[in-house]
Structure formats: C-alpha cells, structure tokens
N, C-alpha and C positions, 0 to 999 in steps of 0.2 A: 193352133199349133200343139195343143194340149193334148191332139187324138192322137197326134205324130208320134209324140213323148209317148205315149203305152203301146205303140204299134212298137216302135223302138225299145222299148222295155224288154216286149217279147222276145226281139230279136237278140237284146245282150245273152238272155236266159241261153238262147240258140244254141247260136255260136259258142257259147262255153263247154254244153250240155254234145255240141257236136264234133269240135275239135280241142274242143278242151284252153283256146286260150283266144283272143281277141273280142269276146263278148266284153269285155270288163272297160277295154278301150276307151268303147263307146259313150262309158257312161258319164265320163264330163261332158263332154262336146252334147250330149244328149239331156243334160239338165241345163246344163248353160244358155244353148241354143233355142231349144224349147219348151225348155219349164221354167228362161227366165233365171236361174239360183246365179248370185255371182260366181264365180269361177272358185275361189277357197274355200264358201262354203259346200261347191259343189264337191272338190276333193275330198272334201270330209263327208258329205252324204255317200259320194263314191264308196268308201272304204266301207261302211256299215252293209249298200245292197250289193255288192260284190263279195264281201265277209258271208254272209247272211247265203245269200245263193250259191256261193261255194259250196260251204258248208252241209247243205240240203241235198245238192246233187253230188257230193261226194259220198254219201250212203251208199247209191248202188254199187259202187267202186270196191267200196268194203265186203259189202256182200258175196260180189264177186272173187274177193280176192286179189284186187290188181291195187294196193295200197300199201308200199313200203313203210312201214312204220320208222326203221332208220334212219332211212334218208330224209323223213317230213322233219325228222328230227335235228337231225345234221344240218340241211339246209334252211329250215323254217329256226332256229334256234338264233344265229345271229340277222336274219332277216325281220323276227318279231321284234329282236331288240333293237334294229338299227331302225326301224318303222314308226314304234314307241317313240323313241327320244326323239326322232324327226318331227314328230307331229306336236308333243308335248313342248318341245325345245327351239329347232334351231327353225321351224315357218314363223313360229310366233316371233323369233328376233329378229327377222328379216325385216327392213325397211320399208314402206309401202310406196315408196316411189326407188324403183334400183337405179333408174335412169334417165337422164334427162339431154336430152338433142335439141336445144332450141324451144321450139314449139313442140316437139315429139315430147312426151315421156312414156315411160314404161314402168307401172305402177304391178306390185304385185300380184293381181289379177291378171294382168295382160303377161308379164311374167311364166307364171302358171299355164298360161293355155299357148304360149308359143316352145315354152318344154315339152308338154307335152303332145305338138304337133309333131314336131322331132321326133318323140318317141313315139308316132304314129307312124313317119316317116319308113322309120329302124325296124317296126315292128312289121309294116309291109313289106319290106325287106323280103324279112325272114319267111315269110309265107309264101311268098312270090316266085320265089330260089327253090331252084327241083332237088330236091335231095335224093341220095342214094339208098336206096335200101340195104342195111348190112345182116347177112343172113347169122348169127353168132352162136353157132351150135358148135362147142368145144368144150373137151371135157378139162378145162383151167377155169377157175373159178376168175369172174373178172376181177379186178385192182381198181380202187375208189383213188380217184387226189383229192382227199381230204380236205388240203389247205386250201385248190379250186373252188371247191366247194363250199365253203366257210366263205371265201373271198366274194364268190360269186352271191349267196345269199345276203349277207351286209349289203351288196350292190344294188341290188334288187328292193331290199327292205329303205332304202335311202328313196330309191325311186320312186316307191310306194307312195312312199309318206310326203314326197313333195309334190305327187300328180296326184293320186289316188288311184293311180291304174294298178291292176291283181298283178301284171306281170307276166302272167303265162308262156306271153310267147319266149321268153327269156329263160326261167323257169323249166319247160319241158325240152327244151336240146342240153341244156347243162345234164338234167339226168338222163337224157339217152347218151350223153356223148362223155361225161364225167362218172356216172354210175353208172351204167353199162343197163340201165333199165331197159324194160321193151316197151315199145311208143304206149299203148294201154295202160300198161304199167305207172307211165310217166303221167298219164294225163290223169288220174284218179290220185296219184301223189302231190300231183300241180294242184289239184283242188284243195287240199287237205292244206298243203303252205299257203296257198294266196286265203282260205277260211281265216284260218291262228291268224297271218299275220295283219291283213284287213280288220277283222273283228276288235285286235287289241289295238292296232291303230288308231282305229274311232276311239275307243276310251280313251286315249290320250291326249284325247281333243281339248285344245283351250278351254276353258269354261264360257270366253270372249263370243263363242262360237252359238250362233242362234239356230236351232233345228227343228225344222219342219216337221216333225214326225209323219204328220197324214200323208206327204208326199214322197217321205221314205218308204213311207209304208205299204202304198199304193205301188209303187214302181221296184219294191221288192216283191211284192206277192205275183205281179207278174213275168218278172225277171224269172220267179222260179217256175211259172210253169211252163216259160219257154226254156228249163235246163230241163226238165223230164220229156218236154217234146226232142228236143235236142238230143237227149239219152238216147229216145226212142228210137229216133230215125239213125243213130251213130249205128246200130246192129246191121241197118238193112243197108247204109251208104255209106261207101270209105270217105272220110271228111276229109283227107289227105289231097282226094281229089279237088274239096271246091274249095280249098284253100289259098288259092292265087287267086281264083275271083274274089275270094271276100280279101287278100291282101291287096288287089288297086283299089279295089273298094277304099282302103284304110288309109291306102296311098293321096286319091286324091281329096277324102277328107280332111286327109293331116296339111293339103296345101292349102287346102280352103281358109284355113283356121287361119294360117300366115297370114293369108291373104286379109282376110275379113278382120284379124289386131293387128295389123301395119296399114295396110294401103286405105282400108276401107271405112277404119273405126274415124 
C-alpha cells in the first residue's frame, strides 16, 4: 500500500502544481488509507506537506509576476489566524467520541474524515460546474468586498484547521470572483495563502500530537516534485480542461470515505 502512498504523493504535488487546488484534498484520505496515520494525526501531517509544497511551487508564481501581495494579505491574514486557534484551541477541546447511536459512535477520527468527505463532495462540485469565461478588459479599476473577503478567509482557515485540507478550491473563485484577479493570477496567490496558513497551522499543533517526521518528509519531497511536474505541464495544458475529470475523480472518493466510516467500518 506504501508504493500507492508515493505514487499519490506525486499526484497531490500535480494537481496543485496544475490547477492550482485539489492536490491538497488528497492528502488525508491518502495518509490515512495508505500510510495507515489516524485520521487527526493525519490533518496535521496534512497541513505541514501541503504548507511546505505550496510554498515551494509558489516561487515560480512570483517570478512570474502572477502573486498579489494584497490580497495574500487580505485574505491569508484572518485565515492564518482562524487556522491557528483552530488547531491550537478548539480540535483539541473537542470530545473524542461526538456521537453515539446505540452500537454506532462517531469518535473524532471518524468525525474528521466524514467532514472532510463533504468537503470532497463541495469541492467536486466546483470543479465539475463549467464556468464562464469573463473577458474583463475595462478601463474601471475593479472594486474588492473587502468584508467578503475577510469573511471568506476566517471560513477557509476554520476549515483548514479542522480537515487539514489547503483549500484551494474555495480560495481561487473568491479571488476571481471577489477580487476581480485573472485565474493565473489567482492560483499563484492561492499558493501563497494555503503556504502561510498551513505552515503556521502545523505549529499550532498540540504538543499531545506524535509526528512522524520521515514520513512527512518523504511524502513532501515528493509532493513537490510533482508541483514542478504540475508547473511544467500547466504551460503546455489548460488545466481548466481536466478539471471535471479530476473533480468525479474527488467526487467518488469523497463517497467512498462515507461509505468506508459509516457502512463499512
């Protein structure tokens, strides 16, 4: 199962490195499943190789020039802080059984990975759904909602911190569609927030919290060279296109999950 886990490794790097958001998804269901990590601790190795490979593939973004420094700020500002207190604060005061049905319960782990099936769910969604292309050459300077914005990052950094997913897909249509960014624009910005706020996440980690290093360490180094293969091929392939395939993709993952902590566990 272990080859699966680095084969998948690669692909988180991908799909980040290609469209800029759904690699990060992957990486509970992809520790948990095959590398084995319980589910919480896996949300918090999450946050470190997703941080971590953000961060890395967000270079060339800069380089380029497609890197709102504003708006990382704007919107990463109450999402690191609402990620922080998440992680540091209100997982660790949560109960480790939330639920109990008889013979059923639903123990914080199982918790944890039926959230964030949901938001596999939400996030194939968005991928899946054709969007319009809006051509926006006009000489009016756009108009930011500020307080959207704000709103929307706290949302984001909450989510963070209780799955350990980066976000992205949520993340890059707030700035095309709230800061008027250009998709480019947005996904080299999307790296820079889900970097900060994953990064400081993980430090806000219980201390309760046991970490594997070799197996972060392993499944980040090649997390990022599938965000430079991902770069690579983002020049020569519009990633816009295989984005419905990778969103059933995410779809029928995110059922499996249900399925596999309710009917099967």
């Amino acid at each position: 199962m272990e080859l699966f886990g680095y084969i998948s490794s690669l692909f988180i790097g991908f799909t980040l490195g290609l469209i800029g958001s759904g690699g990060s998804i992957l990486t509970v269901p992809v520790l948990v499943y095959l590398f084995s990590v319980d589910a919480l601790a896996a949300s918090s190795y999450s946050l470190f190789i997703v941080g971590l490979t953000s961060a890395i593939g967000s270079i060339e973004y800069f380089r380029s020039g497609l890197v709102n420094i504003r708006m990382a700020i704007v919107f990463g500002a109450p999402s690191i802080i609402t990620v922080f207190l998440t992680r540091a604060y209100i997982l660790p005061a949560m109960p480790n059984e939330i639920i109990a049905f008889g013979s059923f319960h639903i123990t914080k782990s199982i918790f944890i990975m039926l959230l964030f099936a949901l938001l596999m769910i939400a996030a194939s969604y968005s991928m899946i759904k054709k969007e319009k292309e809006k051509k926006e050459k006009t000489g009016i300077a756009p108009k930011f909602n500020f307080f959207l914005i704000l709103l929307e990052g706290a949302a984001v950094g909450l989510v963070t911190g209780i799955v350990g997913a980066g976000g992205g897909f949520l993340i890059i249509p707030t700035l095309v569609l709230l800061s008027k960014l250009s998709m480019k624009e947005a996904v080299g910005t999307s790296l820079v927030i889900i970097a900060a706020k994953s990064l400081i996440g993980f430090w806000g980690e219980g201390s309760d919290t046991i970490i594997d290093w070799n197996l972060i360490a392993t499944v980040s180094v090649i997390a990022i060279i599938g965000i430079f293969i991902g770069i690579y091929f983002s020049k020569k392939i519009d990633g816009n296109k295989l984005k419905p395939i990778f969103g059933w993709f995410v779809l029928i993952l995110g059922v499996f999950i249900i399925i596999k902590e309710t009917i099967l566990r």
